[in-house]
C-alpha positions as CSV (number, residue, x, y, z in Angstrom):
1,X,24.2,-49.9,52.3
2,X,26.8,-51.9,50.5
3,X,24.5,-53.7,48.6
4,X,22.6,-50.8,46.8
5,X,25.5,-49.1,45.9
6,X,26.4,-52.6,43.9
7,X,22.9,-52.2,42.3
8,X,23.1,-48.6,41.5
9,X,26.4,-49.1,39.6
10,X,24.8,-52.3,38.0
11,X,21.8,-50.6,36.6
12,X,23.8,-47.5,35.3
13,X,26.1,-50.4,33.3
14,X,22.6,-51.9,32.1
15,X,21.6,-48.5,31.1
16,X,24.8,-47.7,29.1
17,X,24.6,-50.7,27.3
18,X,21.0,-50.3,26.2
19,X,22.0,-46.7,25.0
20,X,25.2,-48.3,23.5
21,X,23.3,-50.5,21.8
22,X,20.5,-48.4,20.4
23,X,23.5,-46.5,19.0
24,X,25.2,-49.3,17.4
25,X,21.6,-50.6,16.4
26,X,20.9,-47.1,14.5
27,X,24.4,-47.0,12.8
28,X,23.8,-50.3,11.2
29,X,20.7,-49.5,10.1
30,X,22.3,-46.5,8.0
31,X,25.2,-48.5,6.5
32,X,22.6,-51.2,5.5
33,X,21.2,-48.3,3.7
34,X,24.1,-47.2,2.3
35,X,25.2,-50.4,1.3
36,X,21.8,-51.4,-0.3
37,X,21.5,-47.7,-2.4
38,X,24.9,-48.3,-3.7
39,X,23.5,-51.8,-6.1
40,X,19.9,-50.2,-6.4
41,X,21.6,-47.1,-8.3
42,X,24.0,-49.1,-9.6
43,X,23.3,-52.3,-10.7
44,X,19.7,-52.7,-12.2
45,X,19.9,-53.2,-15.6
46,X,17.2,-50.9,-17.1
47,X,17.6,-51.9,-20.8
48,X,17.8,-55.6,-20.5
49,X,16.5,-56.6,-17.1
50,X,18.0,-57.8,-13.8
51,X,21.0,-56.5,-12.8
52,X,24.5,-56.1,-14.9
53,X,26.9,-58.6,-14.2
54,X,30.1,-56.7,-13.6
55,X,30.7,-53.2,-12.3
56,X,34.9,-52.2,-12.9
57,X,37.3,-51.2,-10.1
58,X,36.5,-47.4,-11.4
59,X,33.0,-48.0,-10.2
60,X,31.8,-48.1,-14.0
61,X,29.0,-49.9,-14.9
62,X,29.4,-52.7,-17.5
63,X,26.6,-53.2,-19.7
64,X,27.6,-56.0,-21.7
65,X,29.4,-58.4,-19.2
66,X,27.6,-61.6,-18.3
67,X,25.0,-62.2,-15.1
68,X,26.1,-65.1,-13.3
69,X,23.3,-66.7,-11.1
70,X,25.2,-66.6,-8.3
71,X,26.0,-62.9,-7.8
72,X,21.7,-62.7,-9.0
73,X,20.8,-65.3,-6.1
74,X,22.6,-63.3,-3.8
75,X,21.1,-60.1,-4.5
76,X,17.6,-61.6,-4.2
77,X,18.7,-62.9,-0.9
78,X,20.3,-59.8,0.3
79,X,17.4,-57.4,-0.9
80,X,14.2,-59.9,0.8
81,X,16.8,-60.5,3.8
82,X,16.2,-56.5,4.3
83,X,12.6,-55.9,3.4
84,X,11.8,-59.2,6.3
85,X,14.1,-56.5,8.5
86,X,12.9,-53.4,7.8
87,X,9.3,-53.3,5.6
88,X,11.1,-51.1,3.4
89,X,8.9,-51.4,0.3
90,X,11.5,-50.4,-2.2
91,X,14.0,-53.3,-1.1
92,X,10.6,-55.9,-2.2
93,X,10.6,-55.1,-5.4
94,X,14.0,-55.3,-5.9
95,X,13.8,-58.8,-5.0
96,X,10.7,-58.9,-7.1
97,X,13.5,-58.1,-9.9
98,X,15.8,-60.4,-9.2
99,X,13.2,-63.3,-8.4
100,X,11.5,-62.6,-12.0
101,X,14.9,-61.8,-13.8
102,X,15.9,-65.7,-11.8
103,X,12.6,-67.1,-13.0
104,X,12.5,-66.3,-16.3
105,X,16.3,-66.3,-17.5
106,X,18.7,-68.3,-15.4
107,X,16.2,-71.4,-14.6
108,X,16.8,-74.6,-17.2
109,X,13.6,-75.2,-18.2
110,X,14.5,-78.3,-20.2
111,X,16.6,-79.7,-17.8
112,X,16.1,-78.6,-14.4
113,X,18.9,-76.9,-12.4
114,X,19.7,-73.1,-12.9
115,X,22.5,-71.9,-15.4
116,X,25.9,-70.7,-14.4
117,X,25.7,-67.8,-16.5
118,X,23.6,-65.9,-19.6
119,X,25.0,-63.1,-21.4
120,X,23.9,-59.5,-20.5
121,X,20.4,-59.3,-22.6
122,X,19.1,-62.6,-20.5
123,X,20.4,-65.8,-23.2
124,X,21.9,-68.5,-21.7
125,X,25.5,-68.5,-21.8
126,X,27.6,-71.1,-19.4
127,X,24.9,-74.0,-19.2
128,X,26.8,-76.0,-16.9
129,X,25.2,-76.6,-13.1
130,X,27.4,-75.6,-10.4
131,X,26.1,-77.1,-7.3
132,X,27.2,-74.0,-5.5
133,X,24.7,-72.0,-7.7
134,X,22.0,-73.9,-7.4
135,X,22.3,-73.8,-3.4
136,X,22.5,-69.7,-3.5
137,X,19.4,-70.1,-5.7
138,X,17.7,-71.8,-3.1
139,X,19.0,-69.6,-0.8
140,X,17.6,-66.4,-2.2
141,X,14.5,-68.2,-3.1
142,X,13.3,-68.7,0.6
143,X,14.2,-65.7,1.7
144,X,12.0,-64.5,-1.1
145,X,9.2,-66.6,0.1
146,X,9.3,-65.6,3.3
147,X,9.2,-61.7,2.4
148,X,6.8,-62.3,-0.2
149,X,4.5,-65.4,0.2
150,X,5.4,-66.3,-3.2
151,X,4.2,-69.8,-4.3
152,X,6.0,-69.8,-7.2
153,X,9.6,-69.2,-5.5
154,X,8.5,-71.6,-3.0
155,X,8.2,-74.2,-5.8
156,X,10.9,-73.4,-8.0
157,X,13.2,-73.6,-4.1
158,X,12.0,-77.1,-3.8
159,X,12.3,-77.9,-7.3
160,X,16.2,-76.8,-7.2
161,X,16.6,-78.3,-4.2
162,X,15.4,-81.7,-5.0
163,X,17.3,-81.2,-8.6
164,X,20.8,-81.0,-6.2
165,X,19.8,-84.2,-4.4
166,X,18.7,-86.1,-7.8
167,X,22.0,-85.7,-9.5
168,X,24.7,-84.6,-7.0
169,X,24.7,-86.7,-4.5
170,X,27.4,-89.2,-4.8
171,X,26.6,-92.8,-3.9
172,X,29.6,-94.3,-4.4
173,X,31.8,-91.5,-1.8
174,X,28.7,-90.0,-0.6
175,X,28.9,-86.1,-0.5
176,X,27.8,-84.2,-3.2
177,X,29.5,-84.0,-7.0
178,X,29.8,-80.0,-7.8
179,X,30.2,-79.5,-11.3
180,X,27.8,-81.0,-13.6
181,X,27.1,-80.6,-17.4
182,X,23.7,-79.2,-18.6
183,X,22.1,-82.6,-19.0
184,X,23.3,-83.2,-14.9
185,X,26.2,-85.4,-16.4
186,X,29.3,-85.6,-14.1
187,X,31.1,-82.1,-15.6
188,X,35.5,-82.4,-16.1
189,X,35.9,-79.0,-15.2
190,X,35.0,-79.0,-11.8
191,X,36.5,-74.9,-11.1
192,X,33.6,-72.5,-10.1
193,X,35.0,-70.2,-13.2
């Protein structure tokens, strides 16, 4: 008798944590949402592509500011992150967006590498190569593959990613060099921004 009444109270446990769970499950689910709304209403960038690069404390849009590649990687990471979650078809194309916007505006094509910045109508601004843009790029990129079976992203991923190894890796220390001029020249200005 003492036994099933341990198994009784250990099933009911078991069964309140599944319903927790569902419930915790479901509340995520509507944040992610929420959260994911907010930069779809917000941030694309209808009259010059992508997404605009700053949005102010008043939560106004700023239509001229620069698009860095980072915060761009990051949203093409975040938005196929949630289609592979959900099937949502609406969070794929916005990572179509970003990946095109990526593709076509913040990838050197003379020189490899992606740019730090370009001003808000998609020309290159900051040229330099911030190794900690070009591993967000890569980031996003694969998650965009995965969502999307993109070849393209998948080559432009490996690309990047064999750019960073090229001409950051430091022989001499060994890590990796962070800041790097255009030409992948080791940069003065090692800051972020």
């Amino acid at each position: 008798k003492g036994h099933h009444g341990r198994y009784s109270n250990t099933f009911f446990q078991i069964a309140e944590m599944i319903e927790k769970l569902a419930e915790y499950k479901k509340e995520l689910e509507m944040e992610l949402r929420e959260i994911l709304s907010w930069w779809i209403q917000k941030t694309i960038d209808e009259d010059h592509g992508g997404f605009v690069g700053k949005i102010d404390h008043e939560n106004t849009t700023c239509r001229e500011a620069a698009k860095g590649s980072v915060l761009n990687s990051r949203i093409l990471w975040a938005f196929s992150s949630a289609y592979n979650l959900t099937k949502d078809r609406e969070y794929r194309e916005v990572a179509e967006r970003a990946f095109h916007y990526i593709a076509e505006h913040f990838i050197d094509k003379e020189f490899g590498g992606v740019y730090w910045s370009v001003d808000f109508t998609g020309t290159p601004l900051d040229t330099k190569k911030q190794i900690y843009a070009l591993a967000f790029c890569v980031y996003g990129l694969s998650e965009f593959y995965r969502a999307s079976k993109n070849e393209n992203a998948k080559k432009i991923a490996v690309y990047i990613y064999n750019d960073i190894l090229t001409h950051s890796y430091d022989e001499r220390f060994g890590g990796y060099i962070e800041a790097l001029t255009r030409e992948w020249e080791q940069a003065n200005d090692l800051r972020l921004s």
